[in-house]
N, C-alpha and C positions, 0 to 999 in steps of 0.2 A: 906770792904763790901764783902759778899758772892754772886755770883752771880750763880744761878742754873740756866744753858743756855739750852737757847730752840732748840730743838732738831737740829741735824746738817742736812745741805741738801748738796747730791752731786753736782758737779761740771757734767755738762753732757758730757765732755771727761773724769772727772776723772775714771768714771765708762770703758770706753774702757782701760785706762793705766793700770787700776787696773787687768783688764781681759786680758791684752795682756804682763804683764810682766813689762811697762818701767816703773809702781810706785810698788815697791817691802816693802810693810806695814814691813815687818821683819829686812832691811837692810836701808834702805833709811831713814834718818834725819827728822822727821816731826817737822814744826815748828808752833806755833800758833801764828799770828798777830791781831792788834789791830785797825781798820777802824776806820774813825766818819760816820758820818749820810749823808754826801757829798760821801760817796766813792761807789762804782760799783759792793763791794763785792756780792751782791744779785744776780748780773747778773750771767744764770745757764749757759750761753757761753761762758763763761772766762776758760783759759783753763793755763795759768802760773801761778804761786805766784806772780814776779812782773806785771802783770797785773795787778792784784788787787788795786787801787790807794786810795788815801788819807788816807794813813798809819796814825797813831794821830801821832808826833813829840817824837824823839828818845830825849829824854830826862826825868829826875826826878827817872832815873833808869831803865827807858826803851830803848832798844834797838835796832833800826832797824831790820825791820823783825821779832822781836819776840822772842820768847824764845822756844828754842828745847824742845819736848816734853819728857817725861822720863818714865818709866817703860811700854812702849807701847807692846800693848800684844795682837793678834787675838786670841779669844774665840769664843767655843762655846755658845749659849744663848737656852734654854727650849729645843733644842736637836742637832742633829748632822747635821741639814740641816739650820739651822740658826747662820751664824757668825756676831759678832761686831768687832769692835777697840774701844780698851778703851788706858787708860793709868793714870798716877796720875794727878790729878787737876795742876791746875795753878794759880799760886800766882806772880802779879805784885805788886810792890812796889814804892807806890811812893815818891822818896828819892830826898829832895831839892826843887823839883818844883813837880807840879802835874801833874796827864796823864788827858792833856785834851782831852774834846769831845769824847768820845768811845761812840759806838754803837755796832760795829760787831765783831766778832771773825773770823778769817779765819785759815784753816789749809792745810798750803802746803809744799813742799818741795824749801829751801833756791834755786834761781838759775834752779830752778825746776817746775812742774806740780803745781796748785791749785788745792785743793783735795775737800774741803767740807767749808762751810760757817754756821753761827750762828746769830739770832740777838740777842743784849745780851738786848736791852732793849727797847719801843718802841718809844724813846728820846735818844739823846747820854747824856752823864752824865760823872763830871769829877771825879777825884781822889784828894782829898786833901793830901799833904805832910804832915806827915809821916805816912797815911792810904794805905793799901792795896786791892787788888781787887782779890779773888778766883775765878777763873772759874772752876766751879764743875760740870765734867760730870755724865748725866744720868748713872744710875745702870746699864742698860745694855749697857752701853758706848755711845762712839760717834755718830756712828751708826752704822746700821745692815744691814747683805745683805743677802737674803733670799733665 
């Protein structure tokens, strides 16, 4: 299944970490996790990753906390006064058992900050074994800050 997620919203400390230095987009490990429809991810007062609760179950090839994001890259977007983060989509796999219950995307740092949240559907939905799940960020990335 592809999934083209709706756009991301910050996190309302991610926005100060971001501006003061302690979440560094260039250096810092960004990971994308996997919520069901039970979990808190929505809430814009969460301010860690493991706050984020009712991860779907680390199993069928998914892993606690998610999977590190890859080719993460700040751009510019239609000029020099608008930046995003992007990076390559994300591909879960579900091997053996299936990723039940998803709903949400979260993106934070393992052990770290909660950065920004997604809802990938307006139902959670599972993942049949041996199907997979793309999360395909928007063109102009994750999001943007202006």
């Amino acid at each position: 299944i592809d999934m083209a997620a709706s756009a991301f919203s910050l996190y309302n400390t991610s926005k100060k970490y971001l501006m003061n230095g302690t979440v560094d987009l260039d250096t810092n490990t960004l990971k994308l996790k996997l919520c069901t429809s039970a979990s808190n991810a929505s809430t814009f007062t969460l301010s860690t990753f493991a706050s984020v609760d009712n991860e779907i179950s680390a199993r069928g090839g998914y892993v606690a906390n998610g999977d590190a994001l890859t080719s993460v890259e700040v751009t510019s977007v239609l000029s020099a006064k608008s930046y995003s983060l992007d990076c390559a989509d994300v591909v879960f796999t579900a091997s053996g058992s299936a990723l039940n219950n998803c709903k949400f995307a979260v993106i934070g740092i393992s052990g770290g900050k909660a950065i920004c949240w997604s809802k990938l559907s307006t139902s959670q939905f599972t993942i049949s074994s041996p199907n997979t799940l793309t999360i395909q960020f928007h063109a102009n990335g994750i999001f943007e800050m202006h």
